[in-house]
N, C-alpha and C positions, 0 to 999 in steps of 0.2 A: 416520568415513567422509567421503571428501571427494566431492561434488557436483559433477558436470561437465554444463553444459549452455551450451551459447554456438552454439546454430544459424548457420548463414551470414551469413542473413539479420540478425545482430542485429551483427555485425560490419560488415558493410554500413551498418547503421541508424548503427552512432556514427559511422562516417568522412560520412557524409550530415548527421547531428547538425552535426558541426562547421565541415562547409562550410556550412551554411546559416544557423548561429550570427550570422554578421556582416548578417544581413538582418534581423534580431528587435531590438525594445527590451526584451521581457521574457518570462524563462521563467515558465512555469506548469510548478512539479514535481509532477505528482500522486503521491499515497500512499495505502495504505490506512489509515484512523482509526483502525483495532484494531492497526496497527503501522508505526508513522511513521518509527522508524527501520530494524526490518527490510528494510521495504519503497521505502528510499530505495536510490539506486545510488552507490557509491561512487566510480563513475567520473565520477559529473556534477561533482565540484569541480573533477578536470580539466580536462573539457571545458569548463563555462561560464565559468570564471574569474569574472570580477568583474560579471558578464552581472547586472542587475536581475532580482529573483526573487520567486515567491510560493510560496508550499507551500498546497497544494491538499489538505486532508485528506479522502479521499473517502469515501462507506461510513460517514457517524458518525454516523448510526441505529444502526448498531450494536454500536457501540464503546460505552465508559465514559465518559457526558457529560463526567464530575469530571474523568479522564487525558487526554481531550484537550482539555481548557481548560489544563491543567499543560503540555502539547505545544503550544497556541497560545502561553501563557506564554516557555516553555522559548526559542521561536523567536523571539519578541520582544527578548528580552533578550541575542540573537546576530545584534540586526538584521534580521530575515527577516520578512515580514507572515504569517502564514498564516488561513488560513479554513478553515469545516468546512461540507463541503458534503452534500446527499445527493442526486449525479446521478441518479441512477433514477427518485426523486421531481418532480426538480425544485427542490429545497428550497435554499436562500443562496447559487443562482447571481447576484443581484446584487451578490455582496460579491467575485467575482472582477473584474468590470469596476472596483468601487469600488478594489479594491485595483491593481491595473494605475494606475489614475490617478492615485493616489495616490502613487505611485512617478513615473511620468512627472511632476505637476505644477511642479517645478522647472524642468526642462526644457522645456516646453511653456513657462511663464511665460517664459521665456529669451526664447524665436522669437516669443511677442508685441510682447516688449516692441521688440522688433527691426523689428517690422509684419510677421512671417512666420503664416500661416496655421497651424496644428499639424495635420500629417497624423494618420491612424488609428493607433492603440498596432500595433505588429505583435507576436504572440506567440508561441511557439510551447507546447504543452503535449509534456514529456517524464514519462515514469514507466516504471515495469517492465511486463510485461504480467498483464493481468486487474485493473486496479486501477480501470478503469471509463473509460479516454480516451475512448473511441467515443461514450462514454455521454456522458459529458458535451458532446462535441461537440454530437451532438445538440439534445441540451437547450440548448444555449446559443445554437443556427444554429434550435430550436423544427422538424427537419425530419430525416429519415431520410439525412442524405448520407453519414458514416462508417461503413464496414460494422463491426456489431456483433458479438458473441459471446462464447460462455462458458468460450474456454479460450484459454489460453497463449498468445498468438502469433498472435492472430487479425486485425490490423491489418497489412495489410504494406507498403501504399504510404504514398508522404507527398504533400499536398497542402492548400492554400491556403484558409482558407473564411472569406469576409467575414460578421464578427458588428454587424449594426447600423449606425452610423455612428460608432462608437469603436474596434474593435476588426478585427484579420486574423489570423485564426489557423492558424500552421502546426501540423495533425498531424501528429504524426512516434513512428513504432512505438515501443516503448518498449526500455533498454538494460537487459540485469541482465547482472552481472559473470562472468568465468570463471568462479570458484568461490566457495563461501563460506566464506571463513576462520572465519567460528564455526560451529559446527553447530545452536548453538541460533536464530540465521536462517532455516536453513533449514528444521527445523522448525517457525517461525515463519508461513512462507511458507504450507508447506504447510496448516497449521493452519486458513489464510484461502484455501487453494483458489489463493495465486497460481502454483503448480507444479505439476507433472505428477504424478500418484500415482505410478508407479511411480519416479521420480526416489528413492523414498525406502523405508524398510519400515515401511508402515504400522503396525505395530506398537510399534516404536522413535515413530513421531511421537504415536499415542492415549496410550503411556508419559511423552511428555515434559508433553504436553498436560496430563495426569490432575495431575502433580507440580505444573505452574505453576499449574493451580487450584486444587490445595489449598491452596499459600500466598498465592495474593492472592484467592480469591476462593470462599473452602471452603464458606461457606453454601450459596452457590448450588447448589456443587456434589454438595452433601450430598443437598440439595433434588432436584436432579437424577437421582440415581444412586438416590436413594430410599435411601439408607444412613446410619449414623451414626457411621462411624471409614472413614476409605478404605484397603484393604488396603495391605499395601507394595508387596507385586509386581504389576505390572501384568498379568500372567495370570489374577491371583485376580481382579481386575477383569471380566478379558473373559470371563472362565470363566462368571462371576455373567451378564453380558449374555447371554453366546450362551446359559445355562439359562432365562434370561427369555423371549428372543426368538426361540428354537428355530434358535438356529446352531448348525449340529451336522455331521460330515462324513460320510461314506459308513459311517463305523465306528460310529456315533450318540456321537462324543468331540464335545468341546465345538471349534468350527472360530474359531482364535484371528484369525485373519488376518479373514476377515469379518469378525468381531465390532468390531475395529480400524478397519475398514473404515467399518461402521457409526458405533463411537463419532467418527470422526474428523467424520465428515458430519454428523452432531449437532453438533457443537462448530461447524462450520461455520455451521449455520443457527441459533444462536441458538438452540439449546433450552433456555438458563439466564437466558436474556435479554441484556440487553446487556454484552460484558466486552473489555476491551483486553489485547494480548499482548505492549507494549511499554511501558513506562513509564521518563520521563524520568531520575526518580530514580536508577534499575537502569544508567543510562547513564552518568551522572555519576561512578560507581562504578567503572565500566569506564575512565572518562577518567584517574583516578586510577591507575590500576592502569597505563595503557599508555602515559603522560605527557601525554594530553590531544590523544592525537593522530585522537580522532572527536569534538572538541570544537562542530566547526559542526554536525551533527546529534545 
């Protein structure tokens, strides 16, 4: 099944993206930490071109410490700085400033050595939406200016907000692509709550979700499910939930869509504790396979 979501407004958002590109020394691309490549946009290599960059991993409280040290890794070794941040908290926002200047320092050393003053880094942060921009805004301005919220799309304008005496940062709403050519993305996506529920059948996503942690991360999920071999079909699964949980339909049959419903928003909130749904390794693989042509993420 292929995925169609590209509102107006997010069409608007790249052609605004790109005029405003020539104002910035550096992007901030935010991601979610539990999937740094699902949750990248394929259209930013277009658009930024050769533009100074940081990958802003956000959400990694919740992620797999270990996978995204292999993703700060990963990114290093393609050139890119990235950090792991956790806006909500508040946690290693000073390693995006750090990282901004760090990038600038060449060029800033330039315009000294010149007698020129170095104005503020100007930024902008892009990402898809729900991956936490607001938030970090926030947090990093320490004051309520970007309107917030918990679903999709909730950012819509773009504007200017001076951070400190280093930093100018453009918000700017976030871009996700036409469609998504794999479908295990899009499952991805939704897995972290960054898409719409019905964009998908819940069911199909608690089914892919169940598969991907039984092979990377089956104790937990063992642990979890209170079980000791995980069925094959994912009905046996949800069947066993809705008999736990009393999801059941008008006919007292087990109500499978709920129950999906439910396991999906578990997986959501960290009911196994911390686990990531992209891993570098799994990507490399895929480079292989397509000639290398998602080699920069």
């Amino acid at each position: 099944m292929t995925i169609q979501w590209f509102p107006g407004h997010m069409a608007k958002a790249r052609r605004e993206v790109t005029e405003k590109l020539k104002l910035v020394d550096v992007i901030f691309e935010l991601v979610d930490a539990r999937i740094p490549y699902s949750s990248s946009n394929p259209m930013l290599e277009e658009i930024i071109h050769q533009k100074r960059r940081v990958i802003i991993l956000n959400k990694a409280d919740t992620a797999d410490e270990k996978v995204t040290q292999e993703w700060i890794d990963h990114f290093a070794e393609r050139g890119l700085p990235a950090v792991a941040v956790n806006a909500q908290e508040g946690k290693g926002m000073h390693k995006i400033e750090r990282a901004a200047e760090a990038l600038m320092a060449e060029k800033f050393e330039r315009q000294r050595s010149r007698g020129m003053k170095p104005r503020a880094i100007r930024a902008m942060i892009l990402g898809i939406p729900n991956v936490g921009k607001s938030t970090l805004i926030n947090r990093l301005v320490k004051k309520n200016i970007a309107k917030t919220g918990n679903k999709p799309g909730v950012t819509k304008a773009q504007q200017w907000i001076k951070v400190g005496k280093t930093l100018e940062l453009l918000d700017t709403p976030g871009i996700l692509w036409p469609k998504f050519e794999d479908q295990r993305v899009g499952y991805k996506l939704a897995l972290t709550g960054a898409i719409k529920d019905d964009l998908l059948h819940m069911e199909e996503v608690a089914g892919f979700g169940l598969r991907f942690l039984e092979a990377h991360y089956p104790e937990k999920l063992h642990h979890w499910l209170q079980i000791e071999v995980l069925p094959e079909e994912t009905t046996e699964v949800l069947a066993m939930i809705a008999e736990r949980r009393g999801i059941f339909d008008r006919y007292r049959d087990p109500d499978y869509s709920r129950a999906a419903e439910l396991l999906v928003r578990e997986m959501r909130q960290e009911k196994m504790g911390r686990v990531s749904f992209d891993f570098p390794s799994d990507l490399l693989v895929e480079d292989d396979a397509d000639g290398g042509e998602n080699s920069s993420h």
